[in-house]
C-alpha positions in Angstrom: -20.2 12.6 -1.5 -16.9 13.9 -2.2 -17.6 17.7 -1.0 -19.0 16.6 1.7 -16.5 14.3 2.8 -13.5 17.3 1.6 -15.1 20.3 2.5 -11.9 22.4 1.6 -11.8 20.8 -2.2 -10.8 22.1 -4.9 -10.6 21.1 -8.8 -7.8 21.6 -11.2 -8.1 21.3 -14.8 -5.0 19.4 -16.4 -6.4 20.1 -20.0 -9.6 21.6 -21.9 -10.2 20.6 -25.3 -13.2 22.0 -27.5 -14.9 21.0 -31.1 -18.2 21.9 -32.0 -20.4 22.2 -29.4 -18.0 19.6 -27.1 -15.6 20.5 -24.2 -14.0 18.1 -22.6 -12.1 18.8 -19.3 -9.6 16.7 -17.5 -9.5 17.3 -13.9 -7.9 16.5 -10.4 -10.1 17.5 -7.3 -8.5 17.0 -3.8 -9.3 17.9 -0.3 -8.9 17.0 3.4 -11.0 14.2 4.3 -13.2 15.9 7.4 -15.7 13.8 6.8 -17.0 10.1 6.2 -16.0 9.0 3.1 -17.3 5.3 1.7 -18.1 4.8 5.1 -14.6 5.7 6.2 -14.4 7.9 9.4 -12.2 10.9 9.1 -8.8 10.6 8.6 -7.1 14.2 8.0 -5.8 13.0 4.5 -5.7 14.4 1.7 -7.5 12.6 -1.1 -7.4 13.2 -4.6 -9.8 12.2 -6.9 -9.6 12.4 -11.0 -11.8 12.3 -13.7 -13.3 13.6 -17.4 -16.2 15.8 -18.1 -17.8 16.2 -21.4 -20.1 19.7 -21.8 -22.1 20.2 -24.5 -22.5 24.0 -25.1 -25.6 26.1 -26.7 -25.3 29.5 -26.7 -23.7 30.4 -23.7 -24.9 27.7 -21.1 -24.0 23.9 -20.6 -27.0 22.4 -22.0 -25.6 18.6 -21.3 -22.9 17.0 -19.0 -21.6 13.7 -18.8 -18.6 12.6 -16.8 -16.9 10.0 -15.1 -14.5 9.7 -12.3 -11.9 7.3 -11.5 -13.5 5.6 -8.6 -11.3 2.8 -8.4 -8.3 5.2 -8.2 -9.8 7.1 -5.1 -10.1 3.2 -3.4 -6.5 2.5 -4.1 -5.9 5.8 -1.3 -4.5 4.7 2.4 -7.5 4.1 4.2 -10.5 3.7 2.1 -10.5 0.2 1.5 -8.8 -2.5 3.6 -6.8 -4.6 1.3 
C-alpha cells in the first residue's frame, strides 16, 4: 500500500540489534505521496511511516519475519484523516 502510494520511498534504519538467530531493525520509510493512500487522493507530501522488524536468521537467509508499523502515527499526517 505504502510503495504504491510513495513510489520514490525509501527506508532508513535508526538501529540494528542482533542475538542468536534475532535481528531486530528500527526503521523510518518516507516518500512522496503520488498515489492514493487510505483512500486519500494524491497530495505531493511527503509521508513518513515508522516501524520494527524482527528476522529470524538460518544460515544465511531470513527464514521468519514479523513486524509492525506505526499505523496510527502515519494517520496523525496532514491529510490522511479528517480530524
Amino acid at each position: 500500500m505504502f510503495r504504491e502510494a510513495c513510489p520514490d520511498r525509501r527506508s532508513e534504519p535508526h538501529f540494528m540489534v542482533s542475538e542468536g538467530d534475532l535481528v531486530v531493525e528500527c526503521f523510518s520509510a518516507r516518500g512522496t505521496q503520488h498515489g492514493t493512500l487510505l483512500g486519500v487522493e494524491p497530495t505531493g507530501a511527503t509521508i513518513v511511516l515508522d516501524g520494527i522488524n524482527i528476522f529470524r536468521i538460518d544460515g544465511d537467509r531470513i527464514v521468519e519475519r514479523w513486524g509492525r508499523l506505526d499505523e496510527v502515527g502515519l494517520l496523525r499526517q496532514p491529510g490522511l484523516v479528517s480530524r
